[in-house]
HTML snippet that shows the backbone in 3Dmol.js (N, CA, C, O; Angstrom):
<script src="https://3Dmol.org/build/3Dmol-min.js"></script>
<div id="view" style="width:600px;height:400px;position:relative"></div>
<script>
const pdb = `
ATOM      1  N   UNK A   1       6.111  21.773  -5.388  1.00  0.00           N
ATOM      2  CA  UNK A   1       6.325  20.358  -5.168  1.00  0.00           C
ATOM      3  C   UNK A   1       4.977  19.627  -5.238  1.00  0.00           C
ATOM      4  O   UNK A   1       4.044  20.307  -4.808  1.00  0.00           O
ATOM      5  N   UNK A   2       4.646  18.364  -5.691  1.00  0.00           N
ATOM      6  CA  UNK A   2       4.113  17.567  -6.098  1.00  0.00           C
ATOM      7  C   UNK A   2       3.500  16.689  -5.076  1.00  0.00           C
ATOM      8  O   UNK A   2       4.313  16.184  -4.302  1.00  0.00           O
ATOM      9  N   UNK A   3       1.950  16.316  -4.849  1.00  0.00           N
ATOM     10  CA  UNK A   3       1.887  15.560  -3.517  1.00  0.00           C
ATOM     11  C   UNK A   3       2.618  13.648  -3.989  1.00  0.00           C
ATOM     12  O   UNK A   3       2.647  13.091  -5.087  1.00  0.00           O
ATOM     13  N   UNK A   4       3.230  13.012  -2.221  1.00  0.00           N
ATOM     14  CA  UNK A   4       3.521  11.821  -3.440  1.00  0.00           C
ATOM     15  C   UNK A   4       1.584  11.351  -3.616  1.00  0.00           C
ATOM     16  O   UNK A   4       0.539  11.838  -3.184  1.00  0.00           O
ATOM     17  N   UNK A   5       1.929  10.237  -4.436  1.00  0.00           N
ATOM     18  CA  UNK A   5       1.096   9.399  -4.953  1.00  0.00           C
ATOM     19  C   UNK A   5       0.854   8.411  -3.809  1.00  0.00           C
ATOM     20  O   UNK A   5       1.742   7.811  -3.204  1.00  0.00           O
ATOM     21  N   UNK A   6      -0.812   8.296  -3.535  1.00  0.00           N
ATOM     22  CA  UNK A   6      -0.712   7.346  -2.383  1.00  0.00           C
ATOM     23  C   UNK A   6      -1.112   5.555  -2.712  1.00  0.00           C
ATOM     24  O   UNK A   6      -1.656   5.100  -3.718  1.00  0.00           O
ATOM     25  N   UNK A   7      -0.705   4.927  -1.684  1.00  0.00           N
ATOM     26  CA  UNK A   7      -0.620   3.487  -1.833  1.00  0.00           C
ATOM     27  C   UNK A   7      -1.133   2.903  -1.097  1.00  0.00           C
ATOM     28  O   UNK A   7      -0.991   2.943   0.126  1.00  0.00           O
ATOM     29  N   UNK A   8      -1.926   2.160  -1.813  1.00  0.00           N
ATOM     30  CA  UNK A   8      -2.326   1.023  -1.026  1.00  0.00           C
ATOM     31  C   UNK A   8      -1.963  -0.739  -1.399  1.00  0.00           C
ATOM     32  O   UNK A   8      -2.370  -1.412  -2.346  1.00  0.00           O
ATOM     33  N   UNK A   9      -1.047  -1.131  -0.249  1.00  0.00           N
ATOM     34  CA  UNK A   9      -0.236  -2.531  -0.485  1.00  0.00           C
ATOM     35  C   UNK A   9      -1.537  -3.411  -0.588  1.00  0.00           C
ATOM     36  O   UNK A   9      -2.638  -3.081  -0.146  1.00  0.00           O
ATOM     37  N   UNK A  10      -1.204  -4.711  -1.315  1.00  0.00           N
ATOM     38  CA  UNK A  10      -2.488  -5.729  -1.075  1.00  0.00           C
ATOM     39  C   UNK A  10      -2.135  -7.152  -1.599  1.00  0.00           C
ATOM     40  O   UNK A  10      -2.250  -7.281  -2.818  1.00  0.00           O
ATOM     41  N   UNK A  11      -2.002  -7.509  -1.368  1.00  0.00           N
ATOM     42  CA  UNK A  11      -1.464  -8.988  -1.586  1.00  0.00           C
ATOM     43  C   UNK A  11      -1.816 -10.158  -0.407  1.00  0.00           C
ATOM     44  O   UNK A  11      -1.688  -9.621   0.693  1.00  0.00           O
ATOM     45  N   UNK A  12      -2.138 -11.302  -0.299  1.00  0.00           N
ATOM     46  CA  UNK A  12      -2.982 -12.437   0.668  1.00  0.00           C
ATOM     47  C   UNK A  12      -1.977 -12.717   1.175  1.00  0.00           C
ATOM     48  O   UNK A  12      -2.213 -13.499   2.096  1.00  0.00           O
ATOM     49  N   UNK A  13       0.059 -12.301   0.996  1.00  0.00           N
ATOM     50  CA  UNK A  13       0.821 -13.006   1.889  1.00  0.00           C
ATOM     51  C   UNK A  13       1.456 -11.926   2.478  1.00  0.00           C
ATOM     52  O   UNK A  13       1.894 -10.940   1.886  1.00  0.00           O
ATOM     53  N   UNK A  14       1.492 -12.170   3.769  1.00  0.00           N
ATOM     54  CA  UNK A  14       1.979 -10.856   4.650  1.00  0.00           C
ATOM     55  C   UNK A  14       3.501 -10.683   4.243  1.00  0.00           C
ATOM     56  O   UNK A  14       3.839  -9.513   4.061  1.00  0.00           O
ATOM     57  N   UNK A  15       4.556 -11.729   4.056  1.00  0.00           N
ATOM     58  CA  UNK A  15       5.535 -11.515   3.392  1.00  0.00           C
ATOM     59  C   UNK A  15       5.743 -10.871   2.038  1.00  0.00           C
ATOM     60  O   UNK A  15       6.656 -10.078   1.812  1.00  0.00           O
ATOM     61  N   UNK A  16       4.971 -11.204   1.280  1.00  0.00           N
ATOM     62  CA  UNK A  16       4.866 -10.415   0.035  1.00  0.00           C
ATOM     63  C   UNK A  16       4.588  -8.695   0.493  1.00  0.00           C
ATOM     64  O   UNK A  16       5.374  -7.807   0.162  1.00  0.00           O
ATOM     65  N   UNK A  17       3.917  -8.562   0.926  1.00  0.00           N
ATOM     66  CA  UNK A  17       3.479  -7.423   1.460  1.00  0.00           C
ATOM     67  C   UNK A  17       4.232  -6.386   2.099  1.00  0.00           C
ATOM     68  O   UNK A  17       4.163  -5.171   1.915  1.00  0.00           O
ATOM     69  N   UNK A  18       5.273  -7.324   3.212  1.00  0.00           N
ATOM     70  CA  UNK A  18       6.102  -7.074   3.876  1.00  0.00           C
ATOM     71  C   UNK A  18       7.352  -5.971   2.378  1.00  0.00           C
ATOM     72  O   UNK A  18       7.692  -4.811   2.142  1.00  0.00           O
ATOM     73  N   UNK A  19       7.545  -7.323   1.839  1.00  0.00           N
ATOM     74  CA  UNK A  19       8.318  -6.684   0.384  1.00  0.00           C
ATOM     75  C   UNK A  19       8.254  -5.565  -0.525  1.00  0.00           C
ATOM     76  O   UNK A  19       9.068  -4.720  -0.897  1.00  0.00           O
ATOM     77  N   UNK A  20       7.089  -5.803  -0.762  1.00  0.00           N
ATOM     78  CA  UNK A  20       6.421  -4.561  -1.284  1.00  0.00           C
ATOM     79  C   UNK A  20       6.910  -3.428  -0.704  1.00  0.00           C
ATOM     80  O   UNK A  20       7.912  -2.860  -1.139  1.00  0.00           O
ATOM     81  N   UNK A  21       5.976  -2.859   0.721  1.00  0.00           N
ATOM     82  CA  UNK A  21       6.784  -1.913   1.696  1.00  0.00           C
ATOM     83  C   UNK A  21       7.666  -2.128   1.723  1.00  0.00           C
ATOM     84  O   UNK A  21       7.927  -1.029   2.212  1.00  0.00           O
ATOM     85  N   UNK A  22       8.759  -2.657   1.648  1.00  0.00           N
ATOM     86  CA  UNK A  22      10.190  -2.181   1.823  1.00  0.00           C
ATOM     87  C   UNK A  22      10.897  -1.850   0.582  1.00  0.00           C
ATOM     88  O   UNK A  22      12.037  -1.392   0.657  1.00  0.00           O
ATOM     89  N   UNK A  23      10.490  -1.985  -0.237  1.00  0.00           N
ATOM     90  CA  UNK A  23      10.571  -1.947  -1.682  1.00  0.00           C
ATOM     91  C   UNK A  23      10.442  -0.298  -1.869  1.00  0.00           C
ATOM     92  O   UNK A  23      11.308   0.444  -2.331  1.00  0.00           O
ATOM     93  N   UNK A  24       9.154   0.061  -1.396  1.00  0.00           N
ATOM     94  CA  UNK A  24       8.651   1.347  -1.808  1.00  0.00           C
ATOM     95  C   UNK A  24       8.880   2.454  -1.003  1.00  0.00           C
ATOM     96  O   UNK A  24       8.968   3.587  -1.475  1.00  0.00           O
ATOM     97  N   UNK A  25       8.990   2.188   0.258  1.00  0.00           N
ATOM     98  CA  UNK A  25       9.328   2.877   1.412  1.00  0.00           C
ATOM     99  C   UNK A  25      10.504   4.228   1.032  1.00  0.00           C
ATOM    100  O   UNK A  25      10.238   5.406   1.274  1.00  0.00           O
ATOM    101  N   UNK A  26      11.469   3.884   0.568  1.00  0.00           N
ATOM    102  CA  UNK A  26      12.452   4.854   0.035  1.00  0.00           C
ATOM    103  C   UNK A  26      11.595   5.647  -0.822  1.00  0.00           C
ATOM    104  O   UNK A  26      11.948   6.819  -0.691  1.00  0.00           O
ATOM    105  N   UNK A  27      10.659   5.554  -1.615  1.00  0.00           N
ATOM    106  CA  UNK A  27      10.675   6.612  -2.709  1.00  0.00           C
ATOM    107  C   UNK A  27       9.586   7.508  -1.913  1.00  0.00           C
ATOM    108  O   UNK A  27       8.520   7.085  -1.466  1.00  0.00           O
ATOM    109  N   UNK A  28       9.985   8.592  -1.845  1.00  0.00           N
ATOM    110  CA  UNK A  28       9.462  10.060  -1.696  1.00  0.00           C
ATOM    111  C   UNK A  28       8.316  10.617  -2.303  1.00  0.00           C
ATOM    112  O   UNK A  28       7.483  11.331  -1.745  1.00  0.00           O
ATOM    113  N   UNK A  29       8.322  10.192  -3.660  1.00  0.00           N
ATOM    114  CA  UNK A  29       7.131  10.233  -4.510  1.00  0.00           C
ATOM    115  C   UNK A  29       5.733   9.320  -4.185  1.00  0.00           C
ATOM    116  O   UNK A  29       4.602   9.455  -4.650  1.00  0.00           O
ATOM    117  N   UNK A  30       6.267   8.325  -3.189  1.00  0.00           N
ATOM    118  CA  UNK A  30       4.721   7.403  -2.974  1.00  0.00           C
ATOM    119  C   UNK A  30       4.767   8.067  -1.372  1.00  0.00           C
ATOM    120  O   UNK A  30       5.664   8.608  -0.725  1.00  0.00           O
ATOM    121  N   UNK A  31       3.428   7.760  -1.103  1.00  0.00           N
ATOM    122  CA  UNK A  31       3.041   7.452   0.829  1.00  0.00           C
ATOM    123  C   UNK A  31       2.016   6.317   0.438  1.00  0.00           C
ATOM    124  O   UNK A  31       1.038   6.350  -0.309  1.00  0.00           O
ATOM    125  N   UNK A  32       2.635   5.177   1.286  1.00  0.00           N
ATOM    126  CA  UNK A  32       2.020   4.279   1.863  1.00  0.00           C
ATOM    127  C   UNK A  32       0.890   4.547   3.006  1.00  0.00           C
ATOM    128  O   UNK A  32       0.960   4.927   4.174  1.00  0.00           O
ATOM    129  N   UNK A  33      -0.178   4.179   2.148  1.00  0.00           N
ATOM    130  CA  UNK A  33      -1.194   5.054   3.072  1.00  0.00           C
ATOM    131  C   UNK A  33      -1.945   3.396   3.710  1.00  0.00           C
ATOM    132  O   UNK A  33      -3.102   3.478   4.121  1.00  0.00           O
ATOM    133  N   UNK A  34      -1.425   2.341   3.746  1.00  0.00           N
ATOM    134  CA  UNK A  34      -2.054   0.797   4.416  1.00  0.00           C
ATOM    135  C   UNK A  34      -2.115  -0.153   3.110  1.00  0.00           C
ATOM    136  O   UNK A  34      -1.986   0.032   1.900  1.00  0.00           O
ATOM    137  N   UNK A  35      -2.414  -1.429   4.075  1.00  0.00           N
ATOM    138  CA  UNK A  35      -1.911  -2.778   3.893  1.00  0.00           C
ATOM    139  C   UNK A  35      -3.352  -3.550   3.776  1.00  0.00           C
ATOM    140  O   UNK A  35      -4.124  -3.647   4.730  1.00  0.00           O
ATOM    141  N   UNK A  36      -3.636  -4.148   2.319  1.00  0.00           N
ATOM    142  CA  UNK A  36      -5.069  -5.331   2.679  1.00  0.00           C
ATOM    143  C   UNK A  36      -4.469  -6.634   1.953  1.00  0.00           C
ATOM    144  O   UNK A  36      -3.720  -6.647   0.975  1.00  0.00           O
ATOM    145  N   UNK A  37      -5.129  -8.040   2.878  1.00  0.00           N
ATOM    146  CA  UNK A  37      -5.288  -8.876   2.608  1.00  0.00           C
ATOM    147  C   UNK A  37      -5.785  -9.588   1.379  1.00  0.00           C
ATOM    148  O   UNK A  37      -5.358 -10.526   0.706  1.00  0.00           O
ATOM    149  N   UNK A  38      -7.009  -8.680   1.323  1.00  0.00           N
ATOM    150  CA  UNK A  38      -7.826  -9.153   0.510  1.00  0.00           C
ATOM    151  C   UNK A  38      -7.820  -8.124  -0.619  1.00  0.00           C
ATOM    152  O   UNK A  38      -7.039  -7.174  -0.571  1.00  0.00           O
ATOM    153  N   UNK A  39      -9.021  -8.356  -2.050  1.00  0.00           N
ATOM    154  CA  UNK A  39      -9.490  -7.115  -2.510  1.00  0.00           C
ATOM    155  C   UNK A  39     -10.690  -7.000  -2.066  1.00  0.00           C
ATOM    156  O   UNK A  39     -11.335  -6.155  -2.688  1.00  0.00           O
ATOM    157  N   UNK A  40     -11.398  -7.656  -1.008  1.00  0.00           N
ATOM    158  CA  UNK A  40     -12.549  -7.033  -0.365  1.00  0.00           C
ATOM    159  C   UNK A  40     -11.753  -6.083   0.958  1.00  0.00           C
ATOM    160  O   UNK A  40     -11.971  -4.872   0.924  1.00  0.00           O
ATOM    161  N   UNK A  41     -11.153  -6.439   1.715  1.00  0.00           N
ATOM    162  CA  UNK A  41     -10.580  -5.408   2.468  1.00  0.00           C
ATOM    163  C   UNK A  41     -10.192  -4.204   1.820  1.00  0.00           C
ATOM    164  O   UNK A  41     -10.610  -3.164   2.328  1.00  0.00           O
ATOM    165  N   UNK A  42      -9.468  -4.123   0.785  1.00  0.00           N
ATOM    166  CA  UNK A  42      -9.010  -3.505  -0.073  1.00  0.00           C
ATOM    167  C   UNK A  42     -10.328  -2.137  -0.572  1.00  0.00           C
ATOM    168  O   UNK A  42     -10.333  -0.928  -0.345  1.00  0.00           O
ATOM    169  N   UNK A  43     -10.943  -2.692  -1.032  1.00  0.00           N
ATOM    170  CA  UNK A  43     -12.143  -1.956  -1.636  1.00  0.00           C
ATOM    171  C   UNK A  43     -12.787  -1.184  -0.349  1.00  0.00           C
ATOM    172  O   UNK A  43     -13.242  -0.042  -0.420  1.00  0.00           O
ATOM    173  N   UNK A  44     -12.759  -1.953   0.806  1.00  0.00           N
ATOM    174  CA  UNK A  44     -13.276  -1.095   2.257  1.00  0.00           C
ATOM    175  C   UNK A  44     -12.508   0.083   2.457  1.00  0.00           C
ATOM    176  O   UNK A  44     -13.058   1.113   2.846  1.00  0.00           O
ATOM    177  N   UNK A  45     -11.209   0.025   2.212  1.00  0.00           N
ATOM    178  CA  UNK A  45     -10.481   0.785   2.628  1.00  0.00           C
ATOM    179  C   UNK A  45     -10.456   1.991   2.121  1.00  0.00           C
ATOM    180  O   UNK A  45     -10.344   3.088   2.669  1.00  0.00           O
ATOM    181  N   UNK A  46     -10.609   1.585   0.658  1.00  0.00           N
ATOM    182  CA  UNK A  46     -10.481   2.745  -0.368  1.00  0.00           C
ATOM    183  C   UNK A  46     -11.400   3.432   0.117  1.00  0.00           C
ATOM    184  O   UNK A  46     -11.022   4.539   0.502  1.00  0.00           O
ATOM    185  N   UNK A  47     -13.030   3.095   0.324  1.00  0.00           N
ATOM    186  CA  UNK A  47     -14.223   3.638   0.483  1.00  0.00           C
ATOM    187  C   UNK A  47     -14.289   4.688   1.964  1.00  0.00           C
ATOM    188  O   UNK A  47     -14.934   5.731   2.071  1.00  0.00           O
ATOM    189  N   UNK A  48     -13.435   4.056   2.985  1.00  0.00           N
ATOM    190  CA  UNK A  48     -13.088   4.814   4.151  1.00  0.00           C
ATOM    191  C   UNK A  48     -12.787   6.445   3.385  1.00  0.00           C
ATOM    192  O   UNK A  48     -12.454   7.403   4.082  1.00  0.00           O
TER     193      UNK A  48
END
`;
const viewer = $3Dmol.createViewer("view");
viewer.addModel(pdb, "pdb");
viewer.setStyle({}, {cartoon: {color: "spectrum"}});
viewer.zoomTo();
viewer.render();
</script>
């Protein structure tokens, strides 16, 4: 078995965002690995 593919959500509206995750949440093949605002948050995160 295959690891899923990980994710990172990012979009400036928490509703959009919100969507996204719920969108993706079912598939088995992704893990939602967090949520950025920004693509400077975004880029922090990755670097974590």
């Amino acid at each position: 078995m295959t690891r899923p593919r990980r994710v990172l959500i990012v979009d400036d509206s928490s509703t959009m965002r919100k969507l996204i995750r719920t969108g993706l949440e079912g598939d088995n093949r992704l893990e939602i690995v967090g949520e950025a605002s920004s693509a400077r948050d975004a880029r922090d995160m990755v670097r974590a």
